[in-house]
C-alpha positions in Angstrom: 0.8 14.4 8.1 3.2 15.9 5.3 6.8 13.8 5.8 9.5 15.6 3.5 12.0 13.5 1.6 15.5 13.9 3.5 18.9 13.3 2.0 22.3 15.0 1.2 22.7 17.1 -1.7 25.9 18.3 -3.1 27.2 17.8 0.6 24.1 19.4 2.3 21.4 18.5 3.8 18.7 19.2 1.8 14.6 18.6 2.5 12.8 18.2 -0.7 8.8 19.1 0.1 7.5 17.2 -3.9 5.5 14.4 -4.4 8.1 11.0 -4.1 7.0 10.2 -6.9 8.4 12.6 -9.1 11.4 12.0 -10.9 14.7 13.5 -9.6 15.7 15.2 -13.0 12.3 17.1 -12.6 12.5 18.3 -9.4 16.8 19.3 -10.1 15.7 21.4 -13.0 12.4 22.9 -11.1 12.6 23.3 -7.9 16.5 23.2 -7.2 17.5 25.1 -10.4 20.5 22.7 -10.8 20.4 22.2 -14.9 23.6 21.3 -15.6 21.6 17.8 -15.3 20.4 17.3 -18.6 17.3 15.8 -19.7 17.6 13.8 -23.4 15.8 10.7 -24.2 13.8 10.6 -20.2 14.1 6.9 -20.9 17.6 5.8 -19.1 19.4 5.7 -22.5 21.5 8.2 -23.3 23.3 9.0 -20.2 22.5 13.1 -20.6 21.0 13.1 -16.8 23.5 10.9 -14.7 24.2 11.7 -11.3 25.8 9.9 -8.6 24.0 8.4 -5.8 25.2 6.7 -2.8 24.4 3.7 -1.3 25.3 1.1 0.6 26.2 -2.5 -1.2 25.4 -6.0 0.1 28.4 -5.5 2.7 27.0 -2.3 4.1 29.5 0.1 3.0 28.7 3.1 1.4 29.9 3.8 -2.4 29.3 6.4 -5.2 27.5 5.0 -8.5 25.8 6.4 -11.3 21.7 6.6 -11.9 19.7 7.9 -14.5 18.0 10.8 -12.8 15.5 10.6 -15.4 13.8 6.8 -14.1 15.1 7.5 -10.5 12.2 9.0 -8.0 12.0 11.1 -5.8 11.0 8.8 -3.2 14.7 7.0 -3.8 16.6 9.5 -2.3 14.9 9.6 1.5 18.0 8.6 3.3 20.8 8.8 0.9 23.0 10.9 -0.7 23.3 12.8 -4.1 25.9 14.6 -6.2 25.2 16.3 -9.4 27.8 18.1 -11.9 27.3 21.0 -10.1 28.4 19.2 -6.8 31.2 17.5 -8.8 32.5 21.0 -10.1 32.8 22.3 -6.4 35.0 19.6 -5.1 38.0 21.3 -6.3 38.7 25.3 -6.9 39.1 24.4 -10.5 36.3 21.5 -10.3 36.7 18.0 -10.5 39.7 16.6 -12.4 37.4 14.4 -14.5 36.3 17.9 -15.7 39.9 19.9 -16.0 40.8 17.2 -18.5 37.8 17.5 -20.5 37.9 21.6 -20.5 41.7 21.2 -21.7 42.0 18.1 -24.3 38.8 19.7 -26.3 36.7 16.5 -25.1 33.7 18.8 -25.2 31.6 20.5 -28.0 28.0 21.1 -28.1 28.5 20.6 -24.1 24.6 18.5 -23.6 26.2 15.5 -23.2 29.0 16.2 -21.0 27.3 16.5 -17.4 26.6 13.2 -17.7 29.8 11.9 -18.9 31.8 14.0 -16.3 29.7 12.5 -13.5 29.8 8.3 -15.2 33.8 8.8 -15.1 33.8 10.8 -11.1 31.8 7.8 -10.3 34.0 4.8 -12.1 37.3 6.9 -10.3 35.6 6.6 -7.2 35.5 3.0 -8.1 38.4 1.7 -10.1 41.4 4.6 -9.0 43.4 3.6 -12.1 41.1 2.1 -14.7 42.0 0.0 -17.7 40.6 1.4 -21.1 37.8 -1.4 -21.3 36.7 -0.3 -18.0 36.3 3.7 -18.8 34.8 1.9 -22.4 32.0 0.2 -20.0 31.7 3.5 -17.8 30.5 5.2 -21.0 28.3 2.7 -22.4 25.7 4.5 -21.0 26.5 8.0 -22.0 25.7 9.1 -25.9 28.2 11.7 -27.3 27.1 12.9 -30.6 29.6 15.8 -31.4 33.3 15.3 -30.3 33.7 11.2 -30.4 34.8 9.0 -27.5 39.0 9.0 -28.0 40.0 12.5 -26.5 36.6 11.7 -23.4 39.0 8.2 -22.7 42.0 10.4 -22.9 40.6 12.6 -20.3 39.6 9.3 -18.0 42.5 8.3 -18.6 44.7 11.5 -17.6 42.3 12.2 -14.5 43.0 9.4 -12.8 46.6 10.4 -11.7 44.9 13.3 -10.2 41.4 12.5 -9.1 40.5 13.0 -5.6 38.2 10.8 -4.1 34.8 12.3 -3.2 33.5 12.3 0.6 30.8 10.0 1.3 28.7 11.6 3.9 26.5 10.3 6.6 22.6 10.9 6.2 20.1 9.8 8.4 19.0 6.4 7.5 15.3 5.8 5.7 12.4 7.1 7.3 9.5 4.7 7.2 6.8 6.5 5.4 7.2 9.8 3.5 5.2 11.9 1.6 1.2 12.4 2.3 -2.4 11.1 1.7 -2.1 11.8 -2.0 1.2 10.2 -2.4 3.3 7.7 -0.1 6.3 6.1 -0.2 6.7 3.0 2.1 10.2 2.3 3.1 10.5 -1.0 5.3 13.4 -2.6 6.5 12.7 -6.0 6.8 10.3 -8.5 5.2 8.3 -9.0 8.0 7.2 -5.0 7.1 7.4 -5.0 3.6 4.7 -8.3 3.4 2.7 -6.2 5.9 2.8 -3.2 4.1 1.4 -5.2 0.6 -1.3 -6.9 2.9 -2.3 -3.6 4.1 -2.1 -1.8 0.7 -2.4 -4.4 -2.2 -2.6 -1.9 -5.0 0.6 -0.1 -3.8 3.4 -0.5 -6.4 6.2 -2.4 -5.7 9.6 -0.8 -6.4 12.6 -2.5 -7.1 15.6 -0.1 -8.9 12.9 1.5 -11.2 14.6 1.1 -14.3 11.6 -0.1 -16.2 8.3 0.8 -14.4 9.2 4.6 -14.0 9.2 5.1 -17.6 5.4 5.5 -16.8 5.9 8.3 -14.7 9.1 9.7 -17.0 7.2 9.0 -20.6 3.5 8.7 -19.8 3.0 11.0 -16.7 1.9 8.5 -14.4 0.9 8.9 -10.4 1.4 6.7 -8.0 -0.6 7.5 -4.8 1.1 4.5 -2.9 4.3 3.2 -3.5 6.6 0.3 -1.4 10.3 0.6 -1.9 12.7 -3.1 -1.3 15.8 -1.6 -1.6 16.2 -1.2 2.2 14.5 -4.3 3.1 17.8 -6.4 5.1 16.6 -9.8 4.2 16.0 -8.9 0.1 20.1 -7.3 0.4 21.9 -10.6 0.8 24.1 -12.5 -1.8 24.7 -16.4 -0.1 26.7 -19.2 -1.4 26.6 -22.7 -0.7 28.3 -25.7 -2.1 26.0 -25.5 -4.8 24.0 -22.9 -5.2 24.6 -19.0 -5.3 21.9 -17.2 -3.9 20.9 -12.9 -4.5 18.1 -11.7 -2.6 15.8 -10.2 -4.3 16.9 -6.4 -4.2 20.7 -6.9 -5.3 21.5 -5.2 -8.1 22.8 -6.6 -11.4 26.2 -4.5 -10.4 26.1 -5.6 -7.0 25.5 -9.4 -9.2 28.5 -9.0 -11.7 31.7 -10.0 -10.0 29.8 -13.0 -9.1 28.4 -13.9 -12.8 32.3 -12.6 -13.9 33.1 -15.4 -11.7 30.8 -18.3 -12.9 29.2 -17.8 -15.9 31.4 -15.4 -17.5 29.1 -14.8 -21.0 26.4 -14.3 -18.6 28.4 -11.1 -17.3 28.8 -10.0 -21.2 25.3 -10.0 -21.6 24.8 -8.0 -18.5 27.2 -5.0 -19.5 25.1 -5.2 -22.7 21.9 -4.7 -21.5 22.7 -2.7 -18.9 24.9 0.8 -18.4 26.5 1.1 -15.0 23.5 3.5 -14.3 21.0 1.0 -15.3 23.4 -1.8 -13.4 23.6 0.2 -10.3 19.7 0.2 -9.8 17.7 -2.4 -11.6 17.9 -5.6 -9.9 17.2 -9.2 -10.5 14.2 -9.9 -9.2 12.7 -6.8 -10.7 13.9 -8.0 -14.1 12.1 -11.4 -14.2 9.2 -10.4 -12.1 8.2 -7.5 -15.0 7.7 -11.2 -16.6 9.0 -9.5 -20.0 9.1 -11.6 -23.3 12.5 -10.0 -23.7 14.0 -9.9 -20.0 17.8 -10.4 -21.2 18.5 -12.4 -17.6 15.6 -15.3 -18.3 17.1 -17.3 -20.7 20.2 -17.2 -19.1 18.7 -18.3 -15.7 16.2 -20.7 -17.4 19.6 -22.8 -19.2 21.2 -22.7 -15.4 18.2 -24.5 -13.9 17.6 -21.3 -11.7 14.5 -21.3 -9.1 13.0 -18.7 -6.9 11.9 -18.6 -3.6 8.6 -16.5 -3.5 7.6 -15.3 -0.3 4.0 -14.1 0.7 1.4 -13.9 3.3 1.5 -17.9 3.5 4.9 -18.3 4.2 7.7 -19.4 1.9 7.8 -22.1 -1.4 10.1 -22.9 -4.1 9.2 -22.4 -7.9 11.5 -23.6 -10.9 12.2 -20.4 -12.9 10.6 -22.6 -15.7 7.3 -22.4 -14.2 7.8 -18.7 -13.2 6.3 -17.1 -16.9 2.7 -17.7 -17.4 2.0 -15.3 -20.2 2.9 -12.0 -21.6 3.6 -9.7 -18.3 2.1 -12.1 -16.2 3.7 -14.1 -13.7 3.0 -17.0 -11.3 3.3 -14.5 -8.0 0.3 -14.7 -6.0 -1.6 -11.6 -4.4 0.8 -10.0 -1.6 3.8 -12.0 -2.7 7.2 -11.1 -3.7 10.4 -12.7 -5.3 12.8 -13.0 -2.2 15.8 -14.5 -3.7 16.8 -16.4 -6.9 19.3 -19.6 -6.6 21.3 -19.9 -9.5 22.8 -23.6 -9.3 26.5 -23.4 -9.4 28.6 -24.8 -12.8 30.0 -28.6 -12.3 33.1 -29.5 -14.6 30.9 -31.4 -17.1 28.8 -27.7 -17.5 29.0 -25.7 -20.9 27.3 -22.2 -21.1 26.8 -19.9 -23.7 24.3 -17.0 -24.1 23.9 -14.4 -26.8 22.0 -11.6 -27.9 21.1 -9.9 -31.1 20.5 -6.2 -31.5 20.8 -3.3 -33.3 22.9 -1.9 -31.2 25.2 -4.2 -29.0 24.9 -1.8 -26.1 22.1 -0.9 -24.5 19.2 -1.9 -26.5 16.4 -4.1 -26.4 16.9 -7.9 -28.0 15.5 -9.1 -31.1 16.8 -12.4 -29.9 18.2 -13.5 -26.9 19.5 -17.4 -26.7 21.1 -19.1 -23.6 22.4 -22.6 -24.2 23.9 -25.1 -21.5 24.9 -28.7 -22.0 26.4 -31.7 -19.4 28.2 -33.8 -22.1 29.9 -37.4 -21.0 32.5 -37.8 -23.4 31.2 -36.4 -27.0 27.9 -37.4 -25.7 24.8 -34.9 -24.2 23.3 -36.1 -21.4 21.6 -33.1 -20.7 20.8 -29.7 -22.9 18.9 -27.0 -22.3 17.9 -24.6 -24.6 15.7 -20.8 -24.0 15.0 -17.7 -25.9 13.8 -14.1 -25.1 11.5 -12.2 -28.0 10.3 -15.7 -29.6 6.9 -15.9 -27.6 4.7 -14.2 -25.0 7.1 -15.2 -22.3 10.7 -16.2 -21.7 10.8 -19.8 -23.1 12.5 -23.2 -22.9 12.4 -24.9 -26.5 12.0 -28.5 -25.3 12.5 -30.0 -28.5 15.1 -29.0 -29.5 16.9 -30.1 -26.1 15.3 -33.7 -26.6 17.0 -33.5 -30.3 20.0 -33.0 -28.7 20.4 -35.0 -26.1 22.1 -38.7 -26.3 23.8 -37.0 -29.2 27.2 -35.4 -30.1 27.0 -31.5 -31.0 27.7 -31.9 -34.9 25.9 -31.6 -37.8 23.1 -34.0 -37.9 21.6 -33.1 -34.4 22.5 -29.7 -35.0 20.2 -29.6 -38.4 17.3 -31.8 -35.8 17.6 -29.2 -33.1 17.5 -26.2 -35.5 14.1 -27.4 -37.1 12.8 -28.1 -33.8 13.3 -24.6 -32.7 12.0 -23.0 -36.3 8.9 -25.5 -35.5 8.8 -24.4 -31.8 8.2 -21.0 -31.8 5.8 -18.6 -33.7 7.5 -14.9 -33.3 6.3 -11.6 -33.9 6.9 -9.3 -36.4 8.0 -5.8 -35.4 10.8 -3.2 -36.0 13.5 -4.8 -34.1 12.9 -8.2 -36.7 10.6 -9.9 -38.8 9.3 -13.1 -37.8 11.3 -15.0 -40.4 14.1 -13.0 -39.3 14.1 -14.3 -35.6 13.4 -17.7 -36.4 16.5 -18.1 -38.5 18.6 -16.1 -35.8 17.3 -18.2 -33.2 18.1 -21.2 -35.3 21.5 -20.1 -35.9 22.4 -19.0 -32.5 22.6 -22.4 -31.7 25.0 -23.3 -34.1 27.0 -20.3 -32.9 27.2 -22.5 -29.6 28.4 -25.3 -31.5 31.5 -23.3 -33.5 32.5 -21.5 -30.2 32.6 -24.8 -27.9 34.2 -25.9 -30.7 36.7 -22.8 -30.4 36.1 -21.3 -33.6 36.7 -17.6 -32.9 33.1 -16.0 -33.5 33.3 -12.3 -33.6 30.9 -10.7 -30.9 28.6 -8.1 -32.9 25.1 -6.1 -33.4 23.7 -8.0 -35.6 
């Protein structure tokens, strides 16, 4: 039996009768004829096809954030809420005041990219009501303006916020449990007990997380998914925990939902995370989803390798433990077992003696994919390591620990002679690729000199924080 998807659009209630599997900006420029939702690079890059979505955070309240409608399914919405420019423009006789301030500072030429940067800022007013410049910077990380350049768009943040009302969050129905039909459905459970059932029942379903890099085979390459099993409302996978020493986030928190936490902690790891990921990207992609696409060049690995992270992996056995170190078999393949999933990842809290870096090289510092990505952490006693650990992203198959260089560094001091041992052990360790984003020589060397990078800011050198 047909199940249509259910949510609230614009402030209505609105039945969508599609496959859940296509993508939202399809259906808003088919079937709904709401194109003021752009579609530019259909990859979750440039920003063109943002909307906001709501949903409910770790703490069960409901919030406005920004998605790219492009990698965002249909499926997603059952039970939620979206607003698109259109929606934004009718909150106000005059439309939104993101939107005034745009129309009268000239913050708008060729007009394709502006949707999408009118909806980003709605959203980060929702969220901050009188944001700092940094924070309207990081709003529009994910939004590409080729035509008028970003100074009169912060203006325009910046003036709206004195007058920017905040946006209703209505009330839809909650999830149903299936939608969709025999040729494509959407599983949403609600607790794990359900969602194990569901992959025990249907082991060639996909599993989807935030989306934001499986969907690119149904936004590039036209893909259909006749079954697909959505965590996002599964109560169990929604929890962040912390003990005395260890800070726990089930496996379908978000990196946004993540941040404050990392800000908190491990404050380079929250650098690298506005990096990698806009607030649309953020808002969606989760953890869990990130390491289990087991991607050579997963920005969060080598971060969570150097922090001694493990997961906890449950299946149709029951529960176990598996150091994050024996997590990466080989390229896009991972140690999960047939009907399991990542339930949460434990992130071992910092102790005084703890020193963490991580850094990443790209073309472009936002929003790109890493030519090298290298986390460091060292316990020192005095000047002297007891313990280092060293990983990289985009130096092998897999997300990788470079063991000797952390044996060439430890019972050490950082400085030049174990810094020359540990830099030949890593240009001996690893065998990388050659490919547009670097030569092989290329991301040796980087990798190499990342480390002494670690050394010079410890140090408290000031190292300026670029694309390289």
């Amino acid at each position: 039996m047909k199940r249509s998807i259910q949510f609230v659009l614009n402030g209505k209630a609105t039945k969508a009768d599609c496959r859940p599997d296509m993508t939202v900006l399809e259906w808003l420029r088919g079937e709904a004829l709401l194109r003021g939702t752009k579609e530019g690079c259909a990859e979750g890059d440039c920003g063109a096809c943002s909307v906001l979505l709501m949903r409910r955070n770790v703490e069960q309240q409901g919030e406005w954030l920004p998605a790219n409608s492009c990698i965002l399914l249909m499926g997603q919405l059952e039970g939620t809420a979206l607003m698109t420019v259109e929606g934004l423009a009718a909150e106000a006789e005059d439309g939104h005041a993101v939107q005034r301030q745009m129309a009268e500072n000239g913050s708008s030429q060729c007009g394709f990219c502006t949707p999408g940067i009118a909806v980003s800022l709605a959203g980060l007013l929702q969220r901050k009501e009188q944001p700092n410049e940094a924070q309207i910077h990081d709003a529009l990380a994910g939004n590409l303006c080729r035509c008028t350049g970003y100074r009169p768009i912060v203006e325009a943040a910046q003036s709206a916020a004195n007058s920017a009302a905040q946006i209703p969050l209505p009330t839809p129905e909650g999830p149903a449990a299936e939608i969709g039909d025999t040729d494509c459905s959407f599983y949403l459970p609600g607790t794990l007990d359900e969602l194990l059932s569901l992959l025990a029942d249907h082991p060639e379903a996909t599993l989807l997380a935030g989306g934001t890099d499986i969907v690119l085979d149904v936004a590039h390459a036209r893909a259909r998914w006749p079954k697909t099993i959505l965590t996002r409302h599964v109560a169990e996978l929604r929890k962040i925990e912390a003990s005395a020493t260890t800070l726990t986030f089930g496996g379908a928190v978000t990196w946004e939902e993540a941040l404050p936490h990392l800000e908190r902690h491990w404050p380079s790891f929250a650098t690298l995370v506005r990096r990698f990921g806009s607030t649309q990207i953020r808002s969606m992609g989760t953890i869990a989803g990130n390491l289990g696409t087991a991607s050579p060049i997963g920005d969060g690995a080598p971060a969570l390798l150097v922090l001694g992270a493990y997961l906890i992996l449950a299946g149709p056995s029951g529960e176990r433990e598996m150091p994050l170190d024996e997590f990466f078999l080989d390229y896009r393949k991972s140690a999960l077992d047939k009907g399991e999933i990542i339930r949460a990842i434990c992130v071992p809290l910092p102790t005084p003696d703890l020193t963490f870096r991580v850094y990443k090289v790209s073309k472009r510092y936002d929003q790109d994919i890493s030519t090298v990505c290298g986390a460091f952490a060292l316990k020192v006693d005095g000047e002297t390591i007891v313990n280092a650990r060293v990983a990289y992203g985009g130096m092998a198959a897999i997300p990788k620990r470079c063991i000797k260089a952390e044996a060439a560094l430890e019972g050490e001091r950082l400085d030049g002679p174990s810094l020359t041992a540990a830099k030949k052990a890593i240009e001996e360790a690893f065998s990388p690729m050659s490919d547009m984003r670097g030569s092989a020589t290329y991301r040796s060397l980087a990798a190499a000199n990342l480390l002494e990078r670690f050394a010079l800011d410890i140090d408290g050198e000031t190292v300026e924080v670029m694309a390289l």
